[in-house]
C-alpha positions as CSV (number, residue, x, y, z in Angstrom):
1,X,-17.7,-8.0,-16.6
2,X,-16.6,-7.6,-12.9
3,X,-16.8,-11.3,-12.1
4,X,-15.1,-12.6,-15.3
5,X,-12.0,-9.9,-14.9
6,X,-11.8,-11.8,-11.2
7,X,-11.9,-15.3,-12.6
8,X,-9.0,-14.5,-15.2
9,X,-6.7,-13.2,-12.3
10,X,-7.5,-17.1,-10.6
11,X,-4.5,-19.1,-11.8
12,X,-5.1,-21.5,-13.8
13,X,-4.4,-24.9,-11.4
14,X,-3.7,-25.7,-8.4
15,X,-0.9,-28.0,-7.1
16,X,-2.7,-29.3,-3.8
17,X,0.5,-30.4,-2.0
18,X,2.1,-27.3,-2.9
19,X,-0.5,-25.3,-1.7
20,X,-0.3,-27.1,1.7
21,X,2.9,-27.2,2.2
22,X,2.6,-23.1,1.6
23,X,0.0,-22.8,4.4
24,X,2.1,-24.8,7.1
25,X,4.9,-22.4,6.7
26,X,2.4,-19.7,7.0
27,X,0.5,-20.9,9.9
28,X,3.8,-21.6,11.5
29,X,4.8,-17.9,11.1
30,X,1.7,-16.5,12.3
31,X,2.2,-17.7,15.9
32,X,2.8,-15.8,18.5
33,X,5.9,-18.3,19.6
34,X,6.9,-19.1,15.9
35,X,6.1,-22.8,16.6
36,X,3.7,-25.2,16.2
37,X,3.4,-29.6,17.1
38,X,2.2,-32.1,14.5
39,X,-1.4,-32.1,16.1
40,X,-1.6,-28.7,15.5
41,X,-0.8,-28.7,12.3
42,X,-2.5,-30.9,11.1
43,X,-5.9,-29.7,13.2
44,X,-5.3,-26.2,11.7
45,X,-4.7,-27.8,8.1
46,X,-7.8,-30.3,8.3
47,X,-5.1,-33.0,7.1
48,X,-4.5,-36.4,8.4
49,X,-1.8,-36.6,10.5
50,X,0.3,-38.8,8.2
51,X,0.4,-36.6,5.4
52,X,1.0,-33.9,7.4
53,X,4.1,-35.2,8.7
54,X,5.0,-36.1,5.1
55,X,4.4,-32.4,3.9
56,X,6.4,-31.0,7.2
57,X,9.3,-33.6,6.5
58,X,10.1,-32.8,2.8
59,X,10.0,-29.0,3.9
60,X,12.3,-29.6,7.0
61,X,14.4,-31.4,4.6
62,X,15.0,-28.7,2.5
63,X,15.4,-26.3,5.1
64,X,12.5,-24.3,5.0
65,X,11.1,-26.0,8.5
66,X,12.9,-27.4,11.3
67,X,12.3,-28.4,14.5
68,X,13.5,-28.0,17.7
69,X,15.6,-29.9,20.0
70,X,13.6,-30.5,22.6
71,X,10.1,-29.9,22.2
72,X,10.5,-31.3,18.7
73,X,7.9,-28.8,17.6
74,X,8.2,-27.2,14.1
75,X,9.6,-23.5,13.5
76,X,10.2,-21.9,9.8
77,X,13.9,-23.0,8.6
78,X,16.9,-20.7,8.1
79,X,16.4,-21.0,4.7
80,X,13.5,-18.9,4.4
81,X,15.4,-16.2,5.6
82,X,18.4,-17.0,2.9
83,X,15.2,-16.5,0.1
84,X,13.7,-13.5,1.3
85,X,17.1,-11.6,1.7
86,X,18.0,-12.8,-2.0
87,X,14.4,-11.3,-2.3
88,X,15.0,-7.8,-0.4
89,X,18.6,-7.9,-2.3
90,X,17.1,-7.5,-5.3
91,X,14.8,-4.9,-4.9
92,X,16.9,-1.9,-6.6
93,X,14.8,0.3,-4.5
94,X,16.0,-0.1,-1.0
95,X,19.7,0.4,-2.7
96,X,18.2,3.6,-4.4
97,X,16.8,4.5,-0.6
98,X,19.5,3.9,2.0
99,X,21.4,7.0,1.7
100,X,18.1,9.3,1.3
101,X,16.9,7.7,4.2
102,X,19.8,7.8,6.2
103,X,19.9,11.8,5.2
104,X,17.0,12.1,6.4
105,X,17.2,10.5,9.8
106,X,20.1,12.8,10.2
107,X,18.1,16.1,9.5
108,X,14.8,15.2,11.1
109,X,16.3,12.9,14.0
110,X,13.8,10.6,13.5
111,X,13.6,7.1,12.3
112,X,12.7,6.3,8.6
113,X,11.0,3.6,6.9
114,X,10.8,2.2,3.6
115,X,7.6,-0.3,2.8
116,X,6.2,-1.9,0.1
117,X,2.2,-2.6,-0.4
118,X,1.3,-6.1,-0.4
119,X,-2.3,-6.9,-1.1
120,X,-3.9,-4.8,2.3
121,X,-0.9,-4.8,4.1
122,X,2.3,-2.8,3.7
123,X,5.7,-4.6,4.3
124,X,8.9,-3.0,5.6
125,X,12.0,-3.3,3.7
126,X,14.3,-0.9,4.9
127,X,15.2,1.0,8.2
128,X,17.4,3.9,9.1
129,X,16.9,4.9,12.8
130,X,18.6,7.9,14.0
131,X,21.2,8.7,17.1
132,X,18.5,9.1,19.7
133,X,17.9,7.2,22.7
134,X,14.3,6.5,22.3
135,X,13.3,5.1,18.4
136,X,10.4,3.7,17.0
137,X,11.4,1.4,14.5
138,X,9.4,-2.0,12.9
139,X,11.5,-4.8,12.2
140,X,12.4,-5.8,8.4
141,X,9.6,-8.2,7.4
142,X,6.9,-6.8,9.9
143,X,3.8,-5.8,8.3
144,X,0.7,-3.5,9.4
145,X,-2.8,-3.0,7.7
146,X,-3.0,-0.3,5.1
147,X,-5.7,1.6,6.4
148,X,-4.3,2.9,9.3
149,X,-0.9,3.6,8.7
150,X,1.1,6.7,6.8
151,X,2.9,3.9,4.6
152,X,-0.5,2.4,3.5
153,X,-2.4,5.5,2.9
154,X,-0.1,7.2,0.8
155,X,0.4,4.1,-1.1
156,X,-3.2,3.6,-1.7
157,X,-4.1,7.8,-2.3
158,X,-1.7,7.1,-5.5
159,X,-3.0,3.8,-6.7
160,X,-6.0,3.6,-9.2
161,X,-9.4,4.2,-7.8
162,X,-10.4,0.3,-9.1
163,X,-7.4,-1.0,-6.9
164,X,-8.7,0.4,-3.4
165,X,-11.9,-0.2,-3.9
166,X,-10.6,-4.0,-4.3
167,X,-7.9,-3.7,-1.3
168,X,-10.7,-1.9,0.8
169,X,-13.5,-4.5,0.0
170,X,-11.5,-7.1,1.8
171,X,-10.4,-5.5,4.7
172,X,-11.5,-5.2,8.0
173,X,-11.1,-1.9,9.2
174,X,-10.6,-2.6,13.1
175,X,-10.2,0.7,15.6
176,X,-6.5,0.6,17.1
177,X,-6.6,3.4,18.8
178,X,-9.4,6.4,19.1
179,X,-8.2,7.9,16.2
180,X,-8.1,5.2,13.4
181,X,-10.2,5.7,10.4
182,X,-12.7,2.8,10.3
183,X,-15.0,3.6,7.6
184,X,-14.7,3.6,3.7
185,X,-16.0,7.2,2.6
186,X,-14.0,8.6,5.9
187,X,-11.0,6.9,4.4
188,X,-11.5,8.1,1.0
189,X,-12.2,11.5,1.9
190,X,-8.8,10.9,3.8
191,X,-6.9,9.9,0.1
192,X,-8.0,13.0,-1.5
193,X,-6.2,15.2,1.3
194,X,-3.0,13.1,0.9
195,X,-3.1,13.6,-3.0
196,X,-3.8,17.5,-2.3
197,X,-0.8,18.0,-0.1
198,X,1.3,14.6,-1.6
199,X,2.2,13.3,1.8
200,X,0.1,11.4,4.2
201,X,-0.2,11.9,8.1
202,X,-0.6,8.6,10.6
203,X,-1.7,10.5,14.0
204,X,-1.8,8.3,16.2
205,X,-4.0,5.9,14.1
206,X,-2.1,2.3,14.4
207,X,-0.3,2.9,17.8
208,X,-1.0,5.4,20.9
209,X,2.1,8.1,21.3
210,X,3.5,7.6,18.1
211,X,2.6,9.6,14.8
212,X,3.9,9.2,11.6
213,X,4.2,11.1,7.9
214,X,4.9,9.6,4.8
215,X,5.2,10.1,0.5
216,X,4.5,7.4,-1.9
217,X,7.3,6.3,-4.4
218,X,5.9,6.6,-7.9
219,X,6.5,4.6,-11.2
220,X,6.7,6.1,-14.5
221,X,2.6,5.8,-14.7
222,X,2.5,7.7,-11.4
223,X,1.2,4.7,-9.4
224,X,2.6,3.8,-6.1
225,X,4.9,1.4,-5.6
226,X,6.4,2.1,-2.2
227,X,6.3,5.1,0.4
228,X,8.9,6.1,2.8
229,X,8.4,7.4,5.8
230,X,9.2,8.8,9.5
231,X,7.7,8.0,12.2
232,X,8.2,8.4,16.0
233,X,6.6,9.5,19.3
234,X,4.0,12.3,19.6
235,X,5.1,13.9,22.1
236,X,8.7,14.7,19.0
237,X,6.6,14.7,15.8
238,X,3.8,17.6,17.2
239,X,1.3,19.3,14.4
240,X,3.5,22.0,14.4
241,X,6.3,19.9,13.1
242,X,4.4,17.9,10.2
243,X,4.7,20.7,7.7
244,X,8.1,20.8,7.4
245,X,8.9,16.6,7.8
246,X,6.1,16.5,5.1
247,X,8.1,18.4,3.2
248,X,11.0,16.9,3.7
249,X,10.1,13.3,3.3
250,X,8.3,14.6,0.1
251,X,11.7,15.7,-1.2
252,X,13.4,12.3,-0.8
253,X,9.7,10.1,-2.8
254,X,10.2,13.1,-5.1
255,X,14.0,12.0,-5.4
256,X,13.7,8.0,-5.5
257,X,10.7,8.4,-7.7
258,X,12.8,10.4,-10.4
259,X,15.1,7.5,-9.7
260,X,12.5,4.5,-11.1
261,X,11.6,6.6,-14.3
262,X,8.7,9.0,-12.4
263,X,8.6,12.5,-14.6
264,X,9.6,15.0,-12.1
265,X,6.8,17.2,-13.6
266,X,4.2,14.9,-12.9
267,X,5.2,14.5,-9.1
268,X,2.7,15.1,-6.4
269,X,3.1,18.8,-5.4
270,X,2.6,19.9,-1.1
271,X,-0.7,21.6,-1.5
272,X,-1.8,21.1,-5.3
273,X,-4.5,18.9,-6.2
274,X,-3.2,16.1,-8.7
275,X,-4.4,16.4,-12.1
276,X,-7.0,13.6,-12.6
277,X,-4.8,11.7,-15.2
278,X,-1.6,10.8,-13.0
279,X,-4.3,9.0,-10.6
280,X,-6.4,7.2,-13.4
């Protein structure tokens, strides 16, 4: 049953030239200098060189690639960034979010985040840093795993036990720092703490010196679809102060969740367990 519910979620043809042109523009923005040359390409693609060229040329043509004016090598287009802010624009959510996340810089002096889950990744959408001198903010776009991150594990401690057994099975849970969780029961065990107090706790998991505490945004079937957070150095966000910004940044998922159609009865309670239907 397994392997036929995977095959239905295949779709149902693939456009070859589509799907490489999609890979160049994702090669292209994983480098480390946002660049690449037409050998590289077309090494890294397992494509001729001429067709390459002909896939990079219809993209730089509408935008979505151009090159530079020198080195002539290939960088993602201007374009891509008109798209995804048309994208990020129409996510009601982050309009829903900016003023409870600027609220809540302001009373916790800390900076706040507002991601989305995609696949075993979580995505940041939104940003509110507060008026200190020191902040620890990701930039809009940036992603980190799921597993190791306040964002990602209070997004997948509210997501169906069938989803994070998928998301987990095709991860690769790499140590980041001495604390990161790198194991699937250890993890787990992890999720039902979140769901017991409804806010999860990144200490020191993802980065050295810098902790984080978030609660998952839920839908009106009590799934997660985002989690907002704070996050900033250890030596500011001690033990003693994750009670109280748990609480806090429970509040505000409590708030945008009520928002998006969540019951408010139904919401994730600091220190209750969560009845076994709102996680089914």
């Amino acid at each position: 049953m397994k392997r036929a519910s995977r095959q239905s979620k295949r779709p149902p043809y693939k456009v070859q030239v589509l799907d490489r042109a999609i890979n160049i523009l994702e090669f292209i923005g994983r480098q480390s200098n946002g660049e690449a040359a037409l050998p590289e390409l077309s090494s890294a693609m397992k494509l001729h060189k001429t067709t390459t060229h002909r896939i990079a040329q219809m993209l730089e043509s509408r935008g979505l690639l151009r090159r530079g004016p020198e080195s002539n090598r290939y960088r993602l287009g201007l374009h891509l960034y008109d798209l995804g802010c048309h994208a990020l624009d129409n996510l009601n959510i982050r309009e829903e979010a900016r003023p409870v996340m600027t609220h809540i810089a302001f009373e916790v002096g800390e900076t706040v985040h507002l991601a989305l889950r995609d696949r075993a990744e979580v995505l940041y959408i939104e940003r509110v840093e507060a008026q200190r001198s020191l902040t620890m903010g990701s930039k809009l776009g940036a992603r980190n795993p799921v597993y190791c991150t306040a964002l990602g594990k209070a997004m997948l401690a509210f997501s169906s036990d069938a989803e994070v057994d998928q998301i987990l099975a095709g991860c690769r849970m790499e140590a980041r720092t001495k604390n990161t969780i790198t194991s699937i029961l250890s993890l787990k065990r992890e999720l039902e703490r979140i769901r017991d107090r409804g806010y999860a706790i990144d200490d020191e998991e993802i980065e050295d010196g810098i902790r984080c505490i978030s609660a998952p945004i839920l839908n009106p079937e009590s799934h997660a679809v985002a989690a907002i957070s704070v996050s900033g150095p250890s030596s500011r966000i001690t033990p003693g102060r994750f009670q109280l910004i748990g609480k806090t940044i429970l509040k505000a998922a409590q708030e945008l969740s009520t928002r998006i159609g969540h019951k408010s009865t139904a919401l994730p309670v600091a220190g209750r367990k969560r009845k076994a239907s709102t996680h089914a």
